[in-house]
Structure formats: C-alpha cells, structure tokens
RODREN-455177 format. One line per 10 residues: their letters; for each residue y, x, z of C-alpha. Coordinates in Angstrom, 1 decimal. Example, Ala and Ser with C-alpha at 12.3 -4.5 7.8 and 13.67 -1.06 7.14 Angstrom:
AS	-4.5 12.3 7.8 ~ -1.1 13.7 7.1
***
This chain:
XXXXXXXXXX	90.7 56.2 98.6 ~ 93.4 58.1 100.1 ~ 93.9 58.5 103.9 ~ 97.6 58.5 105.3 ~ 98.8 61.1 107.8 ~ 102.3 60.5 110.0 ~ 104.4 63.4 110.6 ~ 107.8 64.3 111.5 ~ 108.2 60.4 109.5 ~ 106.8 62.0 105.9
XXXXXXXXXX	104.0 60.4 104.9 ~ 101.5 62.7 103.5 ~ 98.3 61.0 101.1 ~ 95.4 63.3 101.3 ~ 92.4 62.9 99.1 ~ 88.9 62.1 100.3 ~ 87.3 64.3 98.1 ~ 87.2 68.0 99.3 ~ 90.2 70.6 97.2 ~ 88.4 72.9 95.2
XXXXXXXXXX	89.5 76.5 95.4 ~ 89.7 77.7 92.1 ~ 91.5 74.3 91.3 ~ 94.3 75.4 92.9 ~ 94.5 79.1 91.1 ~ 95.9 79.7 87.5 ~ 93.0 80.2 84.8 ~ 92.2 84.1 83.0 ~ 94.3 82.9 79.7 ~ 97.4 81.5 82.3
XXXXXXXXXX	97.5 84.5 83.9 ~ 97.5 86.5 81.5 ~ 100.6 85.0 79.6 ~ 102.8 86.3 82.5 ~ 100.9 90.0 82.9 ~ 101.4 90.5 79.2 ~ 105.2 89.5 79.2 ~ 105.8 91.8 82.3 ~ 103.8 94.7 80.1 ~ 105.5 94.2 76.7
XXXXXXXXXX	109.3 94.6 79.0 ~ 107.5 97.7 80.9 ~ 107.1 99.1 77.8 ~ 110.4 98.3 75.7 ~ 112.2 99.6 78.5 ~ 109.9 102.7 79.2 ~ 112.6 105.0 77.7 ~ 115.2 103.8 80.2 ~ 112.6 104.1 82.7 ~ 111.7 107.6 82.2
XXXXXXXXXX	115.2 109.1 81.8 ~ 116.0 106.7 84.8 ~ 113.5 108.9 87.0 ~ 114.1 112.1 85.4 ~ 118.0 111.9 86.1 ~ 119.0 112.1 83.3 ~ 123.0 111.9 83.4 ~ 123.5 109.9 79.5 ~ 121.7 107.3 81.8 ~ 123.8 104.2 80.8
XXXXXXXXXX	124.1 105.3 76.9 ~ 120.1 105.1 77.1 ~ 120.2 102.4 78.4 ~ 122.5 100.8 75.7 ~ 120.5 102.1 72.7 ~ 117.1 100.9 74.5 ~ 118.5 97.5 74.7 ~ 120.7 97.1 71.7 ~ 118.5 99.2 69.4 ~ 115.0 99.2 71.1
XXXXXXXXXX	113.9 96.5 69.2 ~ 113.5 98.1 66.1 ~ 111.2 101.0 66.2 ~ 113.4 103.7 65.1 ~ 116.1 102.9 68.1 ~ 113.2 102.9 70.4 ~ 112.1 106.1 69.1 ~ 115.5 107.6 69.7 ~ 115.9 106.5 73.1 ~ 112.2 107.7 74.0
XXXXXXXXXX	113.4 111.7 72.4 ~ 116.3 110.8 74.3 ~ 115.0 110.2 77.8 ~ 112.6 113.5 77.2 ~ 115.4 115.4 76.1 ~ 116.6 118.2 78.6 ~ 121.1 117.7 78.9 ~ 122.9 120.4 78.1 ~ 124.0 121.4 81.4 ~ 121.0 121.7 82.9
XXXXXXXXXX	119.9 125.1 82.3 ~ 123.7 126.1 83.5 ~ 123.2 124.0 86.5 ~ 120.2 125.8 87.3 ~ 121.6 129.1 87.1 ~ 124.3 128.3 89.4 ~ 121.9 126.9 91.9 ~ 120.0 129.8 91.8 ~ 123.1 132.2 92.2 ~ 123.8 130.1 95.1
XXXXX	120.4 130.5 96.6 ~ 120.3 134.4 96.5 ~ 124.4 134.6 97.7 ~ 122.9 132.6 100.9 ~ 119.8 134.9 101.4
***
C-alpha cells in the first residue's frame, strides 16, 4: 500500500515498507566499472600529466603524441621519455637566472 503526501500540488507515493540504505548505494562490481575507467584515462594520459606539472614547454606536442599515438605502446613510451626529458633551454635558462641572482646581490 502506498500512502499519498500533498505538496506544493505534486503528489509524492511513499512506500510503507521502510528504504533500506544500502538499496540506495551502487554495489562493489558498479562501482568499480567507473573507478577503473577514471584509472585506465589517469594513466594513458600520465605522460601529459607529468610534463603538464613539470613545465615542460613542448607541452601541447605531448599532448598530441599522448593522444594520437598513446594508444599504441610505443607512442606512449615516447611521450612518457618525452615528459621526463629536460628542454634544451633549460640549463641556459638556469644560468641566466643565476647571473641574475648574483648581479642583484
């Protein structure tokens, strides 16, 4: 039997039989159908991710060989050397920061 409840002219049909909890939440194998898809992405984009957070300024070209070529292990493997890779300015760029350093000292 369901009871009828009046508001704001909705009618709302509420069971008589008490909601269970765990009813209402997704089971272990649902939940981890979504956790796994957000992990497998994590990963095939860790590349990106890591030349993304060390600065890295071929950013966007990453970027294009993780996505375009990721998907086969050698592209992936690429990007990955890639991302670790130091650019070719950098030691240059440090030297003129720390000529700037000592000129202000």
């Amino acid at each position: 039997m369901l009871y009828q409840l009046k508001f704001a002219n909705n009618n709302f049909k509420v069971p008589n039989y008490p909601i269970i909890f765990s009813e209402l939440l997704m089971s272990t194998g649902e939940m981890l159908v979504p956790v796994a898809v957000i992990l497998c992405v994590a990963m095939y984009f860790l590349p990106f991710l890591i030349a993304d957070h060390r600065k890295h300024k071929k950013l966007p070209v990453i970027f294009g060989v993780n996505l375009l070529l990721g998907w086969t292990v050698i592209g992936w493997a690429v990007a990955m050397v890639w991302a670790f890779s130091t650019p070719e300015n950098a030691s240059d760029s440090a030297k003129n920061q720390s000529q700037v350093y000592s000129e202000e000292s």
